[in-house]
py3Dmol code that shows the C-alpha trace and the ligand (Angstrom):
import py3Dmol

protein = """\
ATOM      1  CA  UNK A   1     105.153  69.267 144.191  1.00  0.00           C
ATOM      2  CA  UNK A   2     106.314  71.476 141.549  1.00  0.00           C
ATOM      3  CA  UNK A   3     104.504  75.011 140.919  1.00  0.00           C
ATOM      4  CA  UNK A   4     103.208  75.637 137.779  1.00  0.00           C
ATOM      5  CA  UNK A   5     105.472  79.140 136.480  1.00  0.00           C
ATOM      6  CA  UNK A   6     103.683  82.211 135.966  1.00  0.00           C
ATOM      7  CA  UNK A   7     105.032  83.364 132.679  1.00  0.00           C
ATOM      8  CA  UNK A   8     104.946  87.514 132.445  1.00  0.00           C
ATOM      9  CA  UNK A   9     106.808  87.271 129.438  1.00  0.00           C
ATOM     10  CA  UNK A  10     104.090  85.443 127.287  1.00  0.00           C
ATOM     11  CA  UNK A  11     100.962  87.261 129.614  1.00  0.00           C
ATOM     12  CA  UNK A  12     102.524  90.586 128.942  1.00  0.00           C
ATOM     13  CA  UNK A  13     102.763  89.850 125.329  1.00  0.00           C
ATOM     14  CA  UNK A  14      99.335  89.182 125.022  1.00  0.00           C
ATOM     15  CA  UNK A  15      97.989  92.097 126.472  1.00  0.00           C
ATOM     16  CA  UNK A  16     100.537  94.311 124.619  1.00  0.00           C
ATOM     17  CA  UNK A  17      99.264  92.787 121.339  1.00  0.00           C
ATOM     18  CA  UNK A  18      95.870  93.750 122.201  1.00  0.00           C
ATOM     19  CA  UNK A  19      97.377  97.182 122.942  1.00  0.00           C
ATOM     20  CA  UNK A  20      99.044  97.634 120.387  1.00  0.00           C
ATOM     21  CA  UNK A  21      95.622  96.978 118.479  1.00  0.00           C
ATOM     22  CA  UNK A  22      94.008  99.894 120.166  1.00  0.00           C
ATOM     23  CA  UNK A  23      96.950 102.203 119.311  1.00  0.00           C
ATOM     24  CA  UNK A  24      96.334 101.368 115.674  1.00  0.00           C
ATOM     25  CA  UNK A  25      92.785 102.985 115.715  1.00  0.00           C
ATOM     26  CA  UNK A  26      93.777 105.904 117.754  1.00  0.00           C
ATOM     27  CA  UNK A  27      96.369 106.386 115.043  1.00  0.00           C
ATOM     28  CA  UNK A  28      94.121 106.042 112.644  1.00  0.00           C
ATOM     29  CA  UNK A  29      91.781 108.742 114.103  1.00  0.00           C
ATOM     30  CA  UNK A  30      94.394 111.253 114.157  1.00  0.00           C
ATOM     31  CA  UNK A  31      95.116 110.559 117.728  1.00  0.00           C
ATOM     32  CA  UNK A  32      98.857 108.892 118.098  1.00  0.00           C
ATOM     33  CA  UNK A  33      99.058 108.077 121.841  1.00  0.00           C
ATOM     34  CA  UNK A  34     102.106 110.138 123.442  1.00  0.00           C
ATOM     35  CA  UNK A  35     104.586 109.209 126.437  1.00  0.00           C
ATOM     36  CA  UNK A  36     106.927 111.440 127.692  1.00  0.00           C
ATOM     37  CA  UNK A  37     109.456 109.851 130.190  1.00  0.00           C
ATOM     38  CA  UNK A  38     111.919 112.039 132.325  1.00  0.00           C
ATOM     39  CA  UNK A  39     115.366 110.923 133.084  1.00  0.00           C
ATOM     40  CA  UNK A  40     117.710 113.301 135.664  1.00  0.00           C
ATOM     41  CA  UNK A  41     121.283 112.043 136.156  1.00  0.00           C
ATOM     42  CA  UNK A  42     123.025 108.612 135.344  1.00  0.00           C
ATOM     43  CA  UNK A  43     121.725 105.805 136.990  1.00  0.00           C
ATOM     44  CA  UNK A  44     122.479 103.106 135.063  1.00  0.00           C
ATOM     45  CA  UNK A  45     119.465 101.340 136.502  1.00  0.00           C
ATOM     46  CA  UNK A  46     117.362 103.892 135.862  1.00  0.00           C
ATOM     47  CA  UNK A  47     118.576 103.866 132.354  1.00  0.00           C
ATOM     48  CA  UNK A  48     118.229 100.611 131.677  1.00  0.00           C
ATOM     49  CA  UNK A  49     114.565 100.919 132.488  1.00  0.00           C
ATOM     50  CA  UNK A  50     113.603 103.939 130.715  1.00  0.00           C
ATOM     51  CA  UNK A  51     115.299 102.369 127.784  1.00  0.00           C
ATOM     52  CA  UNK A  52     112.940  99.478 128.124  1.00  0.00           C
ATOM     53  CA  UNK A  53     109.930 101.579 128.702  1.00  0.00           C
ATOM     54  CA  UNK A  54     110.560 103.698 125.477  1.00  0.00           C
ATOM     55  CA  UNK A  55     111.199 100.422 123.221  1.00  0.00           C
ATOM     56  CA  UNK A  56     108.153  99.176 124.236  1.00  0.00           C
ATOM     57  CA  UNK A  57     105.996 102.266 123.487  1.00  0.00           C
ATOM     58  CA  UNK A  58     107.422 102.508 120.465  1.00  0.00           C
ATOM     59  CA  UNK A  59     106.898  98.786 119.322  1.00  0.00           C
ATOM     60  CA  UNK A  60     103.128  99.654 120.376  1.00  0.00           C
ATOM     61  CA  UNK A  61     102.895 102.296 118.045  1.00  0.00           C
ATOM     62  CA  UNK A  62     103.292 105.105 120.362  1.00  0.00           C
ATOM     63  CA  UNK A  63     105.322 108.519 120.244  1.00  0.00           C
ATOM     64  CA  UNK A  64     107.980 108.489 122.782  1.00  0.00           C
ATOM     65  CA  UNK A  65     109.978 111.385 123.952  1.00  0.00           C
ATOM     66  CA  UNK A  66     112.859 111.028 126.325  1.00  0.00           C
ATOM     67  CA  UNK A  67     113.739 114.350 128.402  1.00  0.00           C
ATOM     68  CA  UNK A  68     117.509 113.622 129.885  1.00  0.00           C
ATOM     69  CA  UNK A  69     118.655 116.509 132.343  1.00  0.00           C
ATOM     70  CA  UNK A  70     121.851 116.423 134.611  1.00  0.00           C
ATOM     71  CA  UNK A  71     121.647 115.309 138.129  1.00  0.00           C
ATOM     72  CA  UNK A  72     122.599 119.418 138.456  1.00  0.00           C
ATOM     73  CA  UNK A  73     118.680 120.516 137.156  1.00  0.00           C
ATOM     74  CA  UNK A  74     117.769 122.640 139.329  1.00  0.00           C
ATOM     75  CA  UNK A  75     113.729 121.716 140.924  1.00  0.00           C
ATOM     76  CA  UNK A  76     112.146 124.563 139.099  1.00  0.00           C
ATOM     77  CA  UNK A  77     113.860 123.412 135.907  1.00  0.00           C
ATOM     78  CA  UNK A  78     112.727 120.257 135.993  1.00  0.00           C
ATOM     79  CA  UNK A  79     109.192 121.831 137.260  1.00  0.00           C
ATOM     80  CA  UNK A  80     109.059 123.453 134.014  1.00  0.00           C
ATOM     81  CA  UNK A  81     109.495 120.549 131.974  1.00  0.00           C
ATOM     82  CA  UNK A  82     106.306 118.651 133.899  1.00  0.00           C
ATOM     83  CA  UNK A  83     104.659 121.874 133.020  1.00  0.00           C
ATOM     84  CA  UNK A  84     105.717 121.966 129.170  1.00  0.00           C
ATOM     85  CA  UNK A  85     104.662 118.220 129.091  1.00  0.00           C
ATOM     86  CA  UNK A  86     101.152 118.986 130.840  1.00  0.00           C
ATOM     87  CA  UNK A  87     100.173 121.662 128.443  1.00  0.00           C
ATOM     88  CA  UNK A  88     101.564 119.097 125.426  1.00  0.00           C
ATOM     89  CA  UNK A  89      98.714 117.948 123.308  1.00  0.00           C
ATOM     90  CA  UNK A  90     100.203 114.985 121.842  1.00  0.00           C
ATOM     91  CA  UNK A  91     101.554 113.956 125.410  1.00  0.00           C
ATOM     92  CA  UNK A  92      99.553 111.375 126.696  1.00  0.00           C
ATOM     93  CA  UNK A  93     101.611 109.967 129.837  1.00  0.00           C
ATOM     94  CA  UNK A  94     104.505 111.977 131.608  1.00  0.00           C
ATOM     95  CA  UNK A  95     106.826 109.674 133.661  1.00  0.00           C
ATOM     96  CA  UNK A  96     109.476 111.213 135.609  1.00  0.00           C
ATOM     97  CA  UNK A  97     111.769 108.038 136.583  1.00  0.00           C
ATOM     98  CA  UNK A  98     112.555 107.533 140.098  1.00  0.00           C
ATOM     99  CA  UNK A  99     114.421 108.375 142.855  1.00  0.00           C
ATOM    100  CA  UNK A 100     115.332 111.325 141.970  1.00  0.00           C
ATOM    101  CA  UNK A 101     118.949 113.665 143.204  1.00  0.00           C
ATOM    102  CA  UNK A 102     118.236 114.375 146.955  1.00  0.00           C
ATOM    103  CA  UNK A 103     118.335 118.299 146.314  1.00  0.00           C
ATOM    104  CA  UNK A 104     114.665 117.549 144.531  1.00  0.00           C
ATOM    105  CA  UNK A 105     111.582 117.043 146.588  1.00  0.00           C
ATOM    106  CA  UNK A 106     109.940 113.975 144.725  1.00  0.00           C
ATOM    107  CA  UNK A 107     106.234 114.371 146.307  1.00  0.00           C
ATOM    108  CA  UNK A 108     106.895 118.360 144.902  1.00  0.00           C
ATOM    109  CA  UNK A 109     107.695 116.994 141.236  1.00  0.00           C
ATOM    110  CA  UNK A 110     105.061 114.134 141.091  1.00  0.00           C
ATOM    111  CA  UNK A 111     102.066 116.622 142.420  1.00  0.00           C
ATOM    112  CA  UNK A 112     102.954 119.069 139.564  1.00  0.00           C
ATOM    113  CA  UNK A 113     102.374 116.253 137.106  1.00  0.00           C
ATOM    114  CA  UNK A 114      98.493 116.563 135.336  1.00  0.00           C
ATOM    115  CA  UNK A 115      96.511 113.530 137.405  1.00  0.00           C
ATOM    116  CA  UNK A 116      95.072 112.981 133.525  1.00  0.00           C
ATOM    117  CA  UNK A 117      98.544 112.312 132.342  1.00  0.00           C
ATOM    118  CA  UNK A 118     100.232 110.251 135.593  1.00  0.00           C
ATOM    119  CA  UNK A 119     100.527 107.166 133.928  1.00  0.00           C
ATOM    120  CA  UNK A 120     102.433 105.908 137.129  1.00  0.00           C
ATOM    121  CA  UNK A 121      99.456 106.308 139.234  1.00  0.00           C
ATOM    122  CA  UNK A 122     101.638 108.375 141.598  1.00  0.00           C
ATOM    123  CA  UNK A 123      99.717 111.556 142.009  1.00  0.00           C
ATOM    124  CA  UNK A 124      97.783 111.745 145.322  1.00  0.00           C
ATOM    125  CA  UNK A 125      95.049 112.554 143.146  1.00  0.00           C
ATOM    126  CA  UNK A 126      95.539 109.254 141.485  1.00  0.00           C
ATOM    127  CA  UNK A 127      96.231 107.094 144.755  1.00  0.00           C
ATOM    128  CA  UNK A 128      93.367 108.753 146.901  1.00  0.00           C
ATOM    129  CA  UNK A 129      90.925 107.452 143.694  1.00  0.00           C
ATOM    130  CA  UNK A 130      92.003 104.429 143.806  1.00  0.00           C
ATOM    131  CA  UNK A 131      91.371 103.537 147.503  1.00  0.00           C
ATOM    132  CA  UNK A 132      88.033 104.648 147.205  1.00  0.00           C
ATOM    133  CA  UNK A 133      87.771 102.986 144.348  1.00  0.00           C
ATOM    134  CA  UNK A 134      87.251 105.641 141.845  1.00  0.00           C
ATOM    135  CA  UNK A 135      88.389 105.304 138.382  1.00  0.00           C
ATOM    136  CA  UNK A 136      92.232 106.340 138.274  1.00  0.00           C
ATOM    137  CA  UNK A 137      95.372 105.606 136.903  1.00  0.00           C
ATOM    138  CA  UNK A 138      97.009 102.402 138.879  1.00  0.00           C
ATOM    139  CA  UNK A 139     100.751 102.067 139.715  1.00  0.00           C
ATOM    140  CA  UNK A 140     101.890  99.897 137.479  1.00  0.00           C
ATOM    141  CA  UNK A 141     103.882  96.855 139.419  1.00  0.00           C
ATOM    142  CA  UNK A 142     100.573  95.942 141.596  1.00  0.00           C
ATOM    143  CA  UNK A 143      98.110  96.734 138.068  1.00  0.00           C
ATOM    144  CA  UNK A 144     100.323  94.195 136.426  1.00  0.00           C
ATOM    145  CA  UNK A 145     100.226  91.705 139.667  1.00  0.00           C
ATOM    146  CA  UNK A 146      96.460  91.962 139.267  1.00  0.00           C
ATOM    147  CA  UNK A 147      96.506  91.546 135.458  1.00  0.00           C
ATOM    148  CA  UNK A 148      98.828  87.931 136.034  1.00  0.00           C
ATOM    149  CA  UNK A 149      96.267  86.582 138.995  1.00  0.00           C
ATOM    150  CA  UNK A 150      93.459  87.162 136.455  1.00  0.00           C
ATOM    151  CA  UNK A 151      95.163  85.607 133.489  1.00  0.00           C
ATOM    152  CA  UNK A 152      96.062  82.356 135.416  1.00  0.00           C
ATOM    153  CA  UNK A 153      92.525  82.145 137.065  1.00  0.00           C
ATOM    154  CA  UNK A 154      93.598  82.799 140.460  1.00  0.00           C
ATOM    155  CA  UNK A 155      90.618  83.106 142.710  1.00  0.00           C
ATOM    156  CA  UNK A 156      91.022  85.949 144.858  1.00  0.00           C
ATOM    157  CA  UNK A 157      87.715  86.699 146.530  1.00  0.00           C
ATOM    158  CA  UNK A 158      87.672  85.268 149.835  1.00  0.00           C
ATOM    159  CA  UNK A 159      91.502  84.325 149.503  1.00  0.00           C
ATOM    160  CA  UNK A 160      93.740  85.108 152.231  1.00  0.00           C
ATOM    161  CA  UNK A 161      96.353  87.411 150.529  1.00  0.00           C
ATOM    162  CA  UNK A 162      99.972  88.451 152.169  1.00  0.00           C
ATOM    163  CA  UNK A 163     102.164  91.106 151.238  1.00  0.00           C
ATOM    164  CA  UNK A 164     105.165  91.041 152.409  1.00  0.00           C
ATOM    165  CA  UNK A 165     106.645  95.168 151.864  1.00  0.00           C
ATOM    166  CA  UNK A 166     104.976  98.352 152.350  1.00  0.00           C
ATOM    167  CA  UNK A 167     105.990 100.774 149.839  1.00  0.00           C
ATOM    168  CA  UNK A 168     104.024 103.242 148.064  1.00  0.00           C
ATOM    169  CA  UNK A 169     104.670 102.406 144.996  1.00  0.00           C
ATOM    170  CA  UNK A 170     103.633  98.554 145.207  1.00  0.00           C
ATOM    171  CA  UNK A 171     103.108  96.984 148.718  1.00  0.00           C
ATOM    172  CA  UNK A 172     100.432  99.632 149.303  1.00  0.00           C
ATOM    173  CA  UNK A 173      98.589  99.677 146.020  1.00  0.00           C
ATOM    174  CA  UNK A 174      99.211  96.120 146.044  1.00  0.00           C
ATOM    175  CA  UNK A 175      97.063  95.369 149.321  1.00  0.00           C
ATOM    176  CA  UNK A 176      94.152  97.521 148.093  1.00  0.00           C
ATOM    177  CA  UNK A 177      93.857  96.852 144.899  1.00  0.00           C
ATOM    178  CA  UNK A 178      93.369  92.763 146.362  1.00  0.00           C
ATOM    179  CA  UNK A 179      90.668  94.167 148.748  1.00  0.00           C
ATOM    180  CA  UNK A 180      88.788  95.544 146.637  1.00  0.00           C
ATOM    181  CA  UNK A 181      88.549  92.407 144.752  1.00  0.00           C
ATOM    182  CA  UNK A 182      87.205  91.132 148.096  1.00  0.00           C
ATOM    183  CA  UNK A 183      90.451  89.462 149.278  1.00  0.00           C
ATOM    184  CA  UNK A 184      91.030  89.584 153.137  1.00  0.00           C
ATOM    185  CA  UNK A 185      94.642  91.084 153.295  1.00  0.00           C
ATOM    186  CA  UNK A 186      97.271  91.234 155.874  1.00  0.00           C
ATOM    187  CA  UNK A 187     100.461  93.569 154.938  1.00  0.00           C
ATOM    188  CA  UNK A 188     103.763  92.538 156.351  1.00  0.00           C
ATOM    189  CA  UNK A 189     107.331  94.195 156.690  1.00  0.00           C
ATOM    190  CA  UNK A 190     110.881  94.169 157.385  1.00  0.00           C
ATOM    191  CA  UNK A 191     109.851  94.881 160.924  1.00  0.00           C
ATOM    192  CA  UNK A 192     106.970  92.325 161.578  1.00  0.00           C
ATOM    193  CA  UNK A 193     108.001  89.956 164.397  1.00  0.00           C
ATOM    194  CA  UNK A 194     107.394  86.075 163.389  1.00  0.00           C
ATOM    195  CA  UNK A 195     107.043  86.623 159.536  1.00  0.00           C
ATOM    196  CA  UNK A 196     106.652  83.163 158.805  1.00  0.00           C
ATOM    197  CA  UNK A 197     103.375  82.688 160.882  1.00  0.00           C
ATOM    198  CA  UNK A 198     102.260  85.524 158.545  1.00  0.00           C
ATOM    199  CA  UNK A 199     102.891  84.168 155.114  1.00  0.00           C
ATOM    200  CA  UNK A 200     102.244  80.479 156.074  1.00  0.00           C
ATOM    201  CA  UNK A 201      98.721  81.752 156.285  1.00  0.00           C
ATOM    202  CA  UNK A 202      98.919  83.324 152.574  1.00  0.00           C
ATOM    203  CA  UNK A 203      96.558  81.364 149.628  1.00  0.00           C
ATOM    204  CA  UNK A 204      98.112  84.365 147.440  1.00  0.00           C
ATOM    205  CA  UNK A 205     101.635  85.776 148.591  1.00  0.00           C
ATOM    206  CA  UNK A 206     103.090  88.757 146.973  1.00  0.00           C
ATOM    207  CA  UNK A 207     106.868  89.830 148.125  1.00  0.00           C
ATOM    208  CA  UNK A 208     108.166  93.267 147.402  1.00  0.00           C
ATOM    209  CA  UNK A 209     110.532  94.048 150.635  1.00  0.00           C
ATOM    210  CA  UNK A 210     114.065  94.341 148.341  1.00  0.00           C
ATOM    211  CA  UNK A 211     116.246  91.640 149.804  1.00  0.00           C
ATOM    212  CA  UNK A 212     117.340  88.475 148.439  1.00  0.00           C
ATOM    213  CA  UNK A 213     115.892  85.370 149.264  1.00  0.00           C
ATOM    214  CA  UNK A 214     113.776  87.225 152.035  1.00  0.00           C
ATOM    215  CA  UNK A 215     111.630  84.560 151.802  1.00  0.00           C
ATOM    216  CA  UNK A 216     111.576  80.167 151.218  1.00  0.00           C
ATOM    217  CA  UNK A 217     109.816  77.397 150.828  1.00  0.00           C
ATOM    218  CA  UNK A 218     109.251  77.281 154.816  1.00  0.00           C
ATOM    219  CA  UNK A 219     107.905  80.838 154.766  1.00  0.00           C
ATOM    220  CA  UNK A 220     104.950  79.557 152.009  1.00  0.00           C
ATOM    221  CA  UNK A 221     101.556  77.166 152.609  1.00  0.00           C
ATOM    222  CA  UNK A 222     101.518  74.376 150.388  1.00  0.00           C
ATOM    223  CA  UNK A 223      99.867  75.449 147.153  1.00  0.00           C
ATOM    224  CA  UNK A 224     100.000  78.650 147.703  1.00  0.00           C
ATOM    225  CA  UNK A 225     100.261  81.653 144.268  1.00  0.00           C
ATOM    226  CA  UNK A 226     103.646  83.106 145.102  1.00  0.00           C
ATOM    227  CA  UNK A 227     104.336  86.552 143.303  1.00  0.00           C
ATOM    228  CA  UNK A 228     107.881  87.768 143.322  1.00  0.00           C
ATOM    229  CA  UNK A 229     108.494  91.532 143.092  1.00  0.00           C
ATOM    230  CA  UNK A 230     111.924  91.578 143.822  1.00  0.00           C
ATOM    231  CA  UNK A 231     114.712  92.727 141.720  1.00  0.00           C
ATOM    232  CA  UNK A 232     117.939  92.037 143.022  1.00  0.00           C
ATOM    233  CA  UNK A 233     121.663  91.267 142.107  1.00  0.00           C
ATOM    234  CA  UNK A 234     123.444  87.759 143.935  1.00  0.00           C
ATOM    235  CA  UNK A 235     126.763  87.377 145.053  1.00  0.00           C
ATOM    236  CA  UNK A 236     127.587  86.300 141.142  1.00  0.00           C
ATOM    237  CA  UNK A 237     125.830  89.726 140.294  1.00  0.00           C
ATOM    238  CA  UNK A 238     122.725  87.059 138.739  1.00  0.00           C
ATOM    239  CA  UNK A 239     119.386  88.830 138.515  1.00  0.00           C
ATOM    240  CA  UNK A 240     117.262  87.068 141.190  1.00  0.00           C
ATOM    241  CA  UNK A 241     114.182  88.005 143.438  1.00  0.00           C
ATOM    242  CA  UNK A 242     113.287  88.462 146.721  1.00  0.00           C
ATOM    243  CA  UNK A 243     112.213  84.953 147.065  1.00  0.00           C
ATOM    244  CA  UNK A 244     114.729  81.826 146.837  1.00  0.00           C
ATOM    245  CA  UNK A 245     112.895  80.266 143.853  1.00  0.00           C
ATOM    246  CA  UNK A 246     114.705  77.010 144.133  1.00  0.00           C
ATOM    247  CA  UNK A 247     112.483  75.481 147.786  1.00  0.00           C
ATOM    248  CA  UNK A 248     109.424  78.061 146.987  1.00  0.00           C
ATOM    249  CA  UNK A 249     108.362  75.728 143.726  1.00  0.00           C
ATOM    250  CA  UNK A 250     108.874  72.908 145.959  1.00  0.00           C
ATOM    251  CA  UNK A 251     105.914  74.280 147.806  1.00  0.00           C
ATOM    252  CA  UNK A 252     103.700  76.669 145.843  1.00  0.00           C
ATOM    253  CA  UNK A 253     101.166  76.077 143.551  1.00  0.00           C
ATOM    254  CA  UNK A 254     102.367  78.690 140.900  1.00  0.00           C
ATOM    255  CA  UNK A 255     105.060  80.930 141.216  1.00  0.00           C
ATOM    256  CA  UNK A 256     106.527  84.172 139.280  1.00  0.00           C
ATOM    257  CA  UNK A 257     110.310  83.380 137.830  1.00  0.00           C
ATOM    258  CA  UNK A 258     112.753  86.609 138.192  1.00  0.00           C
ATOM    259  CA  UNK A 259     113.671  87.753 135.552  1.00  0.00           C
ATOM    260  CA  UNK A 260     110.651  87.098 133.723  1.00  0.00           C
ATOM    261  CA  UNK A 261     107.207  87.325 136.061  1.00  0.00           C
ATOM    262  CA  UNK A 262     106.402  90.256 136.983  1.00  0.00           C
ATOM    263  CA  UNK A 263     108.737  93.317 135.361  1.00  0.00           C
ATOM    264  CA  UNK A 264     107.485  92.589 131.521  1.00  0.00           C
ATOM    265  CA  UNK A 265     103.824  93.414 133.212  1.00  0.00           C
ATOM    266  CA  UNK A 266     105.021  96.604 134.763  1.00  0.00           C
ATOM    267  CA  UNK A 267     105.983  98.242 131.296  1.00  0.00           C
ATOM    268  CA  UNK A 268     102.702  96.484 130.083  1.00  0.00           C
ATOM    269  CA  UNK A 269     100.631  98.180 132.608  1.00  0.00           C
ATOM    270  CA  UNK A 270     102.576 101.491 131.285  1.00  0.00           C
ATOM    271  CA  UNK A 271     101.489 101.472 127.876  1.00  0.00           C
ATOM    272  CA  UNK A 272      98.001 100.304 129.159  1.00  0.00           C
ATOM    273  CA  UNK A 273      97.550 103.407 130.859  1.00  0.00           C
ATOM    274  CA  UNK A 274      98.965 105.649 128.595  1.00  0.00           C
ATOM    275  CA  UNK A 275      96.844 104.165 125.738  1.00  0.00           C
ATOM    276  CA  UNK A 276      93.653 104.436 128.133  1.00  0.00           C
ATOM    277  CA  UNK A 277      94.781 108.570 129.018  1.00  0.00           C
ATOM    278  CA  UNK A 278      95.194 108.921 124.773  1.00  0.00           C
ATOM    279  CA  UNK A 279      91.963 107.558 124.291  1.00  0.00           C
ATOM    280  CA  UNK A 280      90.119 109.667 127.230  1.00  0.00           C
ATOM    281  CA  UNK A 281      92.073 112.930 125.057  1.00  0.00           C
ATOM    282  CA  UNK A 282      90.758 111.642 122.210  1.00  0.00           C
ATOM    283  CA  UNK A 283      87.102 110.809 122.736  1.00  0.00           C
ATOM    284  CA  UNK A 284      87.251 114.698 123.744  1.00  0.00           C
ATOM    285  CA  UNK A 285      88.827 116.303 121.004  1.00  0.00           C
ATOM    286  CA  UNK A 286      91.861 117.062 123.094  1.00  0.00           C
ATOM    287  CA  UNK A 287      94.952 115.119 120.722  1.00  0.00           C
ATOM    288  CA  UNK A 288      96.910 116.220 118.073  1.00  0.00           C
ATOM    289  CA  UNK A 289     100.021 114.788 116.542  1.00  0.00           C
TER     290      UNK A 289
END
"""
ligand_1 = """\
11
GUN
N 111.618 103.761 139.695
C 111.463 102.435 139.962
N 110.250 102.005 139.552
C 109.623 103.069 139.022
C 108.342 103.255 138.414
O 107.513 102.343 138.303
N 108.072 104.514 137.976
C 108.949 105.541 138.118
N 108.580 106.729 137.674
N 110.140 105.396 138.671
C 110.469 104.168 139.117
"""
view = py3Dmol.view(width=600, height=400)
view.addModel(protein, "pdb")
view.setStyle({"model": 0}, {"cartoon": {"style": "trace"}})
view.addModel(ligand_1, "xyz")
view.setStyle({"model": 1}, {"stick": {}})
view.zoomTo()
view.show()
């Protein structure tokens, strides 16, 4: 058997098309969505996907602003720039890109963000909505995971889903934003004994633990919906995932490619919310340009 690819590429295309739609009649109201992403020090990975994030707002029609400070800013310098951006009409979304320098406590910088302008979905504000299944902004990676199950008719209700990483940023969202589409949901990590009996159960399998090839054909059910979050470099400095593609096709149903699957839906998932904050601000008399 040969799964069928999940392409984020072409999904994440559609939905920025229909995005980019939106944006148009904001515009045309007066109200130009606004994103404001924040960028301390020189990470070249970091900088590679800030410059992707601000490409793609612009070719949706949005405003972008890049803030760049030195991996010297002091917390209370960078405190005041959250603040500037929170009390900035024609700022929609405020992203500060992560990790930050170790002298700066993150939870301290990402509370001081508005919750009506955390486009991330990282405010505790944000997160605590979201498990109780209040309206909020949702972290992007597991929003976009959501978005591709949808779009290739996965069933999840009743579907036994594994994730495989426990981070707050996806493997948490991930496994409660699957519940409460009625999925019964086991969460895994680099310290679970006998992984394999774990994922071998999963109908719907999302990885997100960091390591290449964590996971192979032997770890997956046959026909199983294998989602790849990883992001990784091989020993020919190739961008691969955290599962080894070549004997998890072999086995799965469908499967995400990396590159390819499911980064183009996490910028997707960006603009989504940052459109959805703009047109909140809007529908209240709140924008300018
Ligand atoms: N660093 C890695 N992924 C992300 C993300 O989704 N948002 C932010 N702000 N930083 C990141």
């Amino acid at each position: 058997m040969t799964g069928q690819l999940i392409d984020g590429i072409a999904i994440g295309k559609e939905i920025r098309e229909e995005i980019k739609e939106r944006v148009g009649v904001l515009v045309d109201k007066g109200c130009k969505p606004g994103l404001a992403v924040i960028l301390v020090g020189d990470n070249s990975a970091s900088r590679t996907y800030v410059k992707n994030k601000q490409k793609s707002s612009v070719e949706a029609g949005m405003k972008s602003e890049l803030i760049e400070l030195p991996d010297t800013v002091t917390e209370a310098e960078l405190l005041e720039q959250v603040t500037r951006l929170n009390n900035d009409d024609s700022i929609h979304g405020i992203l500060v890109q992560l990790p930050l320098p170790k002298h700066i406590d993150e939870n301290l910088v990402i509370r001081a963000i508005n919750p009506a302008k955390d486009v991330d979905g990282f405010h505790p504000e944000n997160v605590g909505k979201m498990i109780i299944g209040q309206r909020s902004f949702l972290s992007c990676t597991p929003y976009g995971i959501i978005k591709l199950l949808e779009r290739t008719g996965t069933e999840i209700k009743g579907k036994h889903a594994v994730i495989v990483g426990r981070s707050n940023i996806v493997g948490k969202p991930m496994g409660q934003l699957l519940l409460q589409r009625d999925a019964t949901v086991t969460y895994c990590h680099s310290k679970t004994e006998d992984l394999a009996a774990f994922t071998k159960q999963a109908d719907i399998l999302i990885v997100a633990i960091g390591q290449t090839k964590f996971i192979s054909g032997e770890h997956i059910k046959p026909g199983a919906v294998v989602i790849d979050v990883g992001m990784n470099r091989d020993e020919n400095g190739k961008l691969c995932g955290d599962v080894d593609f070549a004997s998890a096709k072999e086995v799965a149903s469908a499967i995400t490619p990396v590159p390819g699957g499911v980064g183009p839906m996490t910028i997707t998932m960006l603009l989504k919310n940052t459109l959805h904050s703009a047109e909140t601000a809007c529908a209240e008399g709140k924008c300018s340009q």
